[in-house]
N, C-alpha and C positions, 0 to 999 in steps of 0.2 A: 364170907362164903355165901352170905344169901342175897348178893348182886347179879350174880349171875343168872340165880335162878329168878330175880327182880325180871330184869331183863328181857330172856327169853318169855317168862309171862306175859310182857309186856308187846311185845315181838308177835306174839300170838293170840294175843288179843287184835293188837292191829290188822294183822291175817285175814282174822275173823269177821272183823267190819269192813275190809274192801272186798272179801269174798260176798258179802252180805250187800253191800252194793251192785257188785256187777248181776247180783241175779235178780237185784230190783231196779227197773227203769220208768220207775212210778215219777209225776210230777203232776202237783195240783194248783189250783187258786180255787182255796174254797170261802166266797166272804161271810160263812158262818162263822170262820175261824180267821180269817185274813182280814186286812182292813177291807172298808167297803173302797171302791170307785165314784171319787166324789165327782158326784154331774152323771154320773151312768149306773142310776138305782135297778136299772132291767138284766142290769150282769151278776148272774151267780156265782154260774162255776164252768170253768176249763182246768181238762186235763189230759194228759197223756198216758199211755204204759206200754210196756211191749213184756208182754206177756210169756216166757217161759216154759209153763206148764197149765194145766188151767188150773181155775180159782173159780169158789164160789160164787154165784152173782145170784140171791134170792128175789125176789117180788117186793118189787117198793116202786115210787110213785112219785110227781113233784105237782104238786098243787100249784095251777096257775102258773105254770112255765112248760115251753118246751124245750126236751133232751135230745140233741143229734150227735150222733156216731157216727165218724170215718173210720173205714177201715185203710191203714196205710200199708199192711201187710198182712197175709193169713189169712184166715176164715173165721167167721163166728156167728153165732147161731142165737136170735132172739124169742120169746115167746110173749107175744100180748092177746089179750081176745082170744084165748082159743086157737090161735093162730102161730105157727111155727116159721117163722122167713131168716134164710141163709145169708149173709153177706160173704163179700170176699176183696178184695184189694181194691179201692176205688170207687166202695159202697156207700152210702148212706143210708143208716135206720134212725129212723126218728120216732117220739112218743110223746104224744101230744098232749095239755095238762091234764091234770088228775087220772092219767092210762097208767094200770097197776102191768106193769112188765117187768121182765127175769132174762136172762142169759137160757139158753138152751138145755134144757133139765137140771134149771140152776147153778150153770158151770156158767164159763166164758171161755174157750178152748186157748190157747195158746196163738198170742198173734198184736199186732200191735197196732192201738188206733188212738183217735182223738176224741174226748167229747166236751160237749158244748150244753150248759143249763142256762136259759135266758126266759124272763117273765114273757109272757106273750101279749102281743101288741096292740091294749084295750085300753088303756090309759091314755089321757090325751098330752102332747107331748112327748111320746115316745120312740126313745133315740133321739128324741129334738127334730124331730120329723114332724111335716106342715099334717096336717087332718085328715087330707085325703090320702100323700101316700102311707098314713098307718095303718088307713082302712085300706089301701091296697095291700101292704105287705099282711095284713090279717089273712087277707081272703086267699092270697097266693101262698102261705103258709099252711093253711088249713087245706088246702087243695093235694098238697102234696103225697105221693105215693108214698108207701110204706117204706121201700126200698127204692133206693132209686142209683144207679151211675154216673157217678158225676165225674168220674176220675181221681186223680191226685193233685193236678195244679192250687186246687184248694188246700193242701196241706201248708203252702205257705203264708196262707194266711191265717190260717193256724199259729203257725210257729210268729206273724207277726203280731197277732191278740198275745200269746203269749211273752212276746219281750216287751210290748206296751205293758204288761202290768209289772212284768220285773224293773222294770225305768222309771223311779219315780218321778217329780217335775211339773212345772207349771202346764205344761203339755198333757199331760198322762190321760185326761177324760178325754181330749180328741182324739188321739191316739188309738184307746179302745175302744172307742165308737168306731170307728175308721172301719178299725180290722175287723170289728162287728159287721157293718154294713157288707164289706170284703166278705165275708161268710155266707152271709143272707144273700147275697145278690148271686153266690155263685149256688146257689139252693136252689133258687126261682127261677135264675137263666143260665141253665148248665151248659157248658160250653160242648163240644162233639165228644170229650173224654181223651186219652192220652195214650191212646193204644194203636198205632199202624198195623197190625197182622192183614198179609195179605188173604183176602177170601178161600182161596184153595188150603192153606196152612190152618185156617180157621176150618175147615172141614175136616180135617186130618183129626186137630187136637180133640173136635167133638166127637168123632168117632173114639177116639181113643178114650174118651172119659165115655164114655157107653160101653167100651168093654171092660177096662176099669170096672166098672159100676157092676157088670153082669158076672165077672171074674175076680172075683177078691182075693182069691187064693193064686192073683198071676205078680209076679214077682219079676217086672222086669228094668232092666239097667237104662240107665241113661241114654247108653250108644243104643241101643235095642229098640227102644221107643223112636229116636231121632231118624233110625233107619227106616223105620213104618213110615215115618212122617215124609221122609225124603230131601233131610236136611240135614245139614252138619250136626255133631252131636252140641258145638260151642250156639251153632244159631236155636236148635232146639229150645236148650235152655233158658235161654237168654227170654225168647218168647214165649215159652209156657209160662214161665215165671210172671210176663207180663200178664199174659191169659191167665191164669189161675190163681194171684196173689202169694204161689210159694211156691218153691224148688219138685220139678217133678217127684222124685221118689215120696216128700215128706206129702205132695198130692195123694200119691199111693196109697201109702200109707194111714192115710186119714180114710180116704174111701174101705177100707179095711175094716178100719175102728167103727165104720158106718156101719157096714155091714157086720161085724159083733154085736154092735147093739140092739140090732133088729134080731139079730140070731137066738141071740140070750134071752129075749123076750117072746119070740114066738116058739121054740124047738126048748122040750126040757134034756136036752144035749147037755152032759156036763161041762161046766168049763175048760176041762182038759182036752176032752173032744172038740168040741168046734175051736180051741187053738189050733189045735193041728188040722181039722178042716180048712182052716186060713189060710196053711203054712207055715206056722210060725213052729219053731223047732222043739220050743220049752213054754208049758202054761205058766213058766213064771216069767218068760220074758214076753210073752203076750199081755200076763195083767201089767208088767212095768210102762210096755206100750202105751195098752189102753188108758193106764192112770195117767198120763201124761197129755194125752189127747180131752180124756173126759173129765176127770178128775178125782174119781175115784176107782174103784177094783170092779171089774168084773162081777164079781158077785157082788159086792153094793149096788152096784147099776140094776143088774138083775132085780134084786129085792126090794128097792125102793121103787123101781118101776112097775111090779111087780103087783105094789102094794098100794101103789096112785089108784085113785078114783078112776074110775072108766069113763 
């Protein structure tokens, strides 16, 4: 008699680990913990995730290396210096060695990118690179803006650093130098980016995220938006998407949760109030929103920002 109930345990445990799977899209190389890259001691760590909901990302640092972020999809929000910078679909932020930076009020919003840890380029010999160009790639490294557009075409070289380390083989250090270089070169000479919107459609969609922005409490549909714009509701899409790094409504949406957060901190409005200020129907499907966006409640946001130093 107690096979079956074996069984179905077993049944439901399995369940439980591919549900547990599809809601992490986490993958790393980290050679703290991985073998190292023999022949390429400047390579740390690559990794990916496509983020869900957000997650904690507190303040920490990498001595003598720099950390660059694509964002492949979404938006996400950094802090270094005192300094607050947005990415979105085709971003890069980078942190240059020993800069103490964090995820945007120690979250990382929901969204999915790549990053990159690599020692920075002081050592002679590095990447097996002649003397001058490591002093070039130094100075053009150091040069770079905080954020910058690079587009997406970079993401596959991304994805080829990462199958060079999955392959092992006599190969494998040229391999990940290759795709290394492939990175770096597409940092320093970024190509025009990967976006055709025609200039007039580009005018539409700005306008439309400035009322967005000015109107939080507007709630409007897909067709309703594409109509302003003066395009099909399938082309709208298509090209916000590109424009924006995510599906118009979930753009909405987040501008929303922007402005919550600014609301919660400047207005003592209770949380129930400024939900329906918003729109939204129920403060409880406001905080489920907002947790999802920032990573915590409402009123945690509130009191720990609250409680931040000025």
């Amino acid at each position: 008699m107690a096979k079956p109930h074996a069984e179905s345990d077993r049944q439901a445990s399995l369940e439980k680990e591919q549900n547990s799977l599809k809601r992490s899209a986490r993958w790393t190389y980290n050679t703290a913990m991985d073998p190292s890259i023999r022949l390429v001691p400047e390579f740390v760590m690559l990794g990916s995730d496509e983020l869900r909901k957000a997650l904690p990302l507190n303040e920490h640092e990498h001595p003598g290396c720099y950390e660059f972020v694509l964002i492949e999809r979404g938006k996400a929000r950094w802090e270094l210096e005192g300094g607050l910078y947005e990415t979105q679909a085709g971003d890069l932020f980078h942190s240059r060695p020993g800069e103490k930076h964090r995820g945007g009020f120690n979250v990382i919003e929901p969204c999915k990118f790549w990053w990159l840890i690599i020692s920075a380029p002081h050592q002679e010999g590095w990447l097996r690179l002649a003397p001058e160009e490591s002093i070039y790639m130094d100075k053009a490294l150091s040069r770079l803006p905080r954020v910058m557009q690079i587009g997406l075409p970079p993401v596959e070289s991304f994805k080829k650093l990462k199958k060079a380390l999955i392959i092992e083989g006599p190969h494998q250090s040229t391999a990940v130098r290759s795709a290394l270089l492939d990175i770096l070169l597409a940092l320093i000479q970024p190509s025009a980016g990967t976006y055709a919107i025609a200039p007039d459609l580009l005018h539409q969609f700005n306008g439309l995220v400035v009322r967005m922005g000015n109107e939080p409490e507007w709630r409007p549909s897909v067709e309703e938006l594409a109509a302003i714009a003066g395009v099909s509701t399938s082309h709208f899409y298509r090209t916000f998407q590109e424009f924006s790094g995510e599906p118009p409504i979930t753009y909405v949406e987040r501008l929303r949760v922007k402005a919550a957060c600014r609301q919660l901190v400047e207005f003592q409005d209770s949380v129930t109030d400024i939900s329906h200020r918003l729109g939204y129907q129920s403060s409880q499907h406001f905080a489920t929103v907002f947790k999802r966006f920032v990573g915590v409640t409402p009123t945690q946001w509130r009191n720990s920002h609250n409680d931040s130093p000025k």
